[in-house]
C-alpha positions in Angstrom: 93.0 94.6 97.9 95.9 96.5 96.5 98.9 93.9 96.6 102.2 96.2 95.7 105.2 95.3 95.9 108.6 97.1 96.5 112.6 97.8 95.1 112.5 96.2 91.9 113.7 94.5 89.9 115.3 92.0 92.0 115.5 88.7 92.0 112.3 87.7 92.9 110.5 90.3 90.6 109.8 87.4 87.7 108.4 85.2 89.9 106.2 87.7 91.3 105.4 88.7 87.7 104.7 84.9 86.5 102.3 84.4 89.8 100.3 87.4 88.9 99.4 86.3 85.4 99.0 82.6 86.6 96.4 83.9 88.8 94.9 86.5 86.6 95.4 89.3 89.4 96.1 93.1 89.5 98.9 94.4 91.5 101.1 97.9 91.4 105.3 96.8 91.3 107.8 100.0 92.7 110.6 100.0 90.9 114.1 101.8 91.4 115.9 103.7 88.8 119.6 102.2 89.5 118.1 98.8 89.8 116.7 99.3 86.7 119.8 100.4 85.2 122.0 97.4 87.2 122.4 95.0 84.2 120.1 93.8 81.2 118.6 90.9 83.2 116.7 93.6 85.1 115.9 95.4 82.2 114.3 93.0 80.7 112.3 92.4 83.7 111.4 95.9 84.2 110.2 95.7 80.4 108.4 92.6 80.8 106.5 94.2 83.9 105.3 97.3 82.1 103.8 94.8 79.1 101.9 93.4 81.5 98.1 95.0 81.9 97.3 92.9 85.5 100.8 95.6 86.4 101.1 99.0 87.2 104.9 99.9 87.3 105.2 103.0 89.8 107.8 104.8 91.4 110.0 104.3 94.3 113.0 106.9 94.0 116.0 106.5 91.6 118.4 105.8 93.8 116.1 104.1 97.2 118.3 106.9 99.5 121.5 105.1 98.8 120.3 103.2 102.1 121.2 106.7 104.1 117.9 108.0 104.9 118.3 110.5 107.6 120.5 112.0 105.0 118.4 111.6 101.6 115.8 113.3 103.1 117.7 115.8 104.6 117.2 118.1 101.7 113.8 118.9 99.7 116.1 119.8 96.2 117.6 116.5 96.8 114.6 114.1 97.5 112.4 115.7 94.5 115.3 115.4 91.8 115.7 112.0 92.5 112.2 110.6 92.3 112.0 113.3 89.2 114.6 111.2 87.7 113.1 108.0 88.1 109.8 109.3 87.0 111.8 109.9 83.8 112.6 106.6 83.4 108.9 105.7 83.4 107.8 108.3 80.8 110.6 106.5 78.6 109.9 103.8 78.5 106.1 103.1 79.2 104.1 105.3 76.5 100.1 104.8 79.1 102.3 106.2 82.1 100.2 109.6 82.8 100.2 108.9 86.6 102.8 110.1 89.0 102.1 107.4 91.0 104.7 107.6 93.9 106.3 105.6 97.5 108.8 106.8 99.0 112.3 105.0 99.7 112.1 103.5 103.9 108.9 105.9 104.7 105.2 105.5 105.5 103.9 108.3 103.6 100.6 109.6 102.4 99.8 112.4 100.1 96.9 111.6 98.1 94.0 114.0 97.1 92.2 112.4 100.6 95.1 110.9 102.9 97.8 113.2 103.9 99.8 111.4 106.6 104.0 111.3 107.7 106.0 108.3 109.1 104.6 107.7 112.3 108.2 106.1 112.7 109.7 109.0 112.0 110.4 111.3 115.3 109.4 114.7 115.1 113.2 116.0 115.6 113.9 114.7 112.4 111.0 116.9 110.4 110.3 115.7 106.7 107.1 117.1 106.2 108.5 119.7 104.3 109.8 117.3 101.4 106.7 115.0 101.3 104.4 118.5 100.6 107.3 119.4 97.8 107.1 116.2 96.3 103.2 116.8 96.4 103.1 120.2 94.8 105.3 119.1 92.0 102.2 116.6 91.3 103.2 113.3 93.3 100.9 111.3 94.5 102.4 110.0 97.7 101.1 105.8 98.7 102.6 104.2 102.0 100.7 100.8 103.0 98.1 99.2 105.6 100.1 96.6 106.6 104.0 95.1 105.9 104.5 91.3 105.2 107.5 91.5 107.7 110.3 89.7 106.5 114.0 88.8 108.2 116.2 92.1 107.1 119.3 89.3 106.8 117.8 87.3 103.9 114.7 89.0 103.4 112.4 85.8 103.8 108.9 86.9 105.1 108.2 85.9 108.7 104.2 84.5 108.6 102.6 82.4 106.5 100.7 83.4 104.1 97.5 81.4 105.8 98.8 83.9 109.0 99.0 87.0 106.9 95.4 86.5 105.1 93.9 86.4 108.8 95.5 89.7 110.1 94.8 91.3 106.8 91.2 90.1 107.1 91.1 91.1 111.2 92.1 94.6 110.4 89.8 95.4 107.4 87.0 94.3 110.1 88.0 96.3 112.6 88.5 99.2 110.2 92.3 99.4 110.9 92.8 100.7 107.1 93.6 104.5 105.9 90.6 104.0 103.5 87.2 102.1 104.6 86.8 99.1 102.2 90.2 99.4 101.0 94.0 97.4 102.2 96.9 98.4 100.5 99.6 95.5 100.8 103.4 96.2 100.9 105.7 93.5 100.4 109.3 93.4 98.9 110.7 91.2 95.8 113.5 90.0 97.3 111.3 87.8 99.5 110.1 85.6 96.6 113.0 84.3 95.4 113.2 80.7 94.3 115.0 80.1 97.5 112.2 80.9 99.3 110.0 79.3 96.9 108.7 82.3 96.2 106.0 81.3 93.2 104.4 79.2 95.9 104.4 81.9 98.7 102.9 84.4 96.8 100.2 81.7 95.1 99.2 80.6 98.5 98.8 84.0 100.1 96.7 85.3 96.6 94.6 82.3 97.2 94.1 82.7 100.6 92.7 86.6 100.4 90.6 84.9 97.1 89.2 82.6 99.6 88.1 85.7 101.5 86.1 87.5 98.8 88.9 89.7 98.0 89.2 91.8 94.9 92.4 93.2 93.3 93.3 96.2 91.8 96.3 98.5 90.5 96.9 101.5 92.4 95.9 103.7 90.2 91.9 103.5 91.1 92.8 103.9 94.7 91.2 107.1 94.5 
């Protein structure tokens, strides 16, 4: 089980942070670059994640598109400089980061050395391959996910229940529903485990639950 978790640091991150060293598990956290950068509460968070071994800190664009996809990825120059920058960022600051460990800002994307895959969602009038393969050459490895833990886009709380979630997740990997046999690859976002959400709890319960199951968890980084 690769548990990752996306647009960091939020509020929501250090919860997600505290749960994972509770429970002694390894997840991958994507950060952005201007969220980062926002103030030195997030900072301090981002810090706090790469000092943690159960974490591996990965990318997720600089600036997440701005919010205007269609138009972020509208231009190859444009999509590589950005997660070039934020990459950056990570050399800075975290002295083991060797791995240009990648997810792309709203997209479903694969390019690994043995997944290469576009946004189903994406229709073929609106082309991208060209970026994800640039992104790729430049020495990217691309990750989307298995399956989402839907949330509500108004306040961002997650839909099912973590007992609900841990019996699709476990429905799927029998059925072989997974881009890699004996492997499930997790996305959630931070936002959704604030404390207004009671978001310790959430995430405790649903880590638990896929315990419960036999799963094992592990950073990104021995996907392949």
């Amino acid at each position: 089980m690769y548990l990752t978790f996306d647009d960091g640091p939020l509020l929501g991150s250090e919860n997600i942070i505290s749960v994972l060293q509770e429970e002694g598990v390894e997840a991958t956290m994507f950060m952005v670059g201007k969220h980062i950068n926002h103030n030195k509460y997030r900072k301090r968070t981002f810090n706090r994640a790469l000092q943690e071994p159960l974490i591996q800190v990965a990318n997720h664009t600089y600036t997440h598109a701005n919010g205007r996809y269609r138009y972020f990825y509208s231009d190859t120059n444009r999509v590589v400089s950005d997660v070039q920058k934020m990459d950056d960022i990570l050399f800075k600051y975290d002295p083991e980061y060797q791995v240009s460990c990648c997810r792309l800002a709203g997209r479903n994307v694969w390019r690994t050395p043995t997944i290469y895959r576009n946004d189903p969602g994406i229709p073929k009038k609106y082309h991208e391959s060209e970026k994800y393969d640039a992104l790729s050459d430049a020495g990217f490895q691309i990750y989307g996910w298995d399956y989402q833990w839907s949330y509500n886009p108004k306040n961002g709380e997650v839909y099912k229940s973590p007992e609900t979630l841990a019996q699709i997740i476990e429905s799927m990997y029998k059925r072989g529903k997974t881009k890699t046999k004996g492997k499930f690859v997790l996305l959630m976002h931070d936002f959704s485990f604030r404390d207004r959400f009671d978001g310790k709890e959430t995430l405790r319960s649903l880590i638990q639950e896929l315990k419960f199951f036999g799963w094992r968890f592990e950073r990104l980084s021995t996907y392949l």
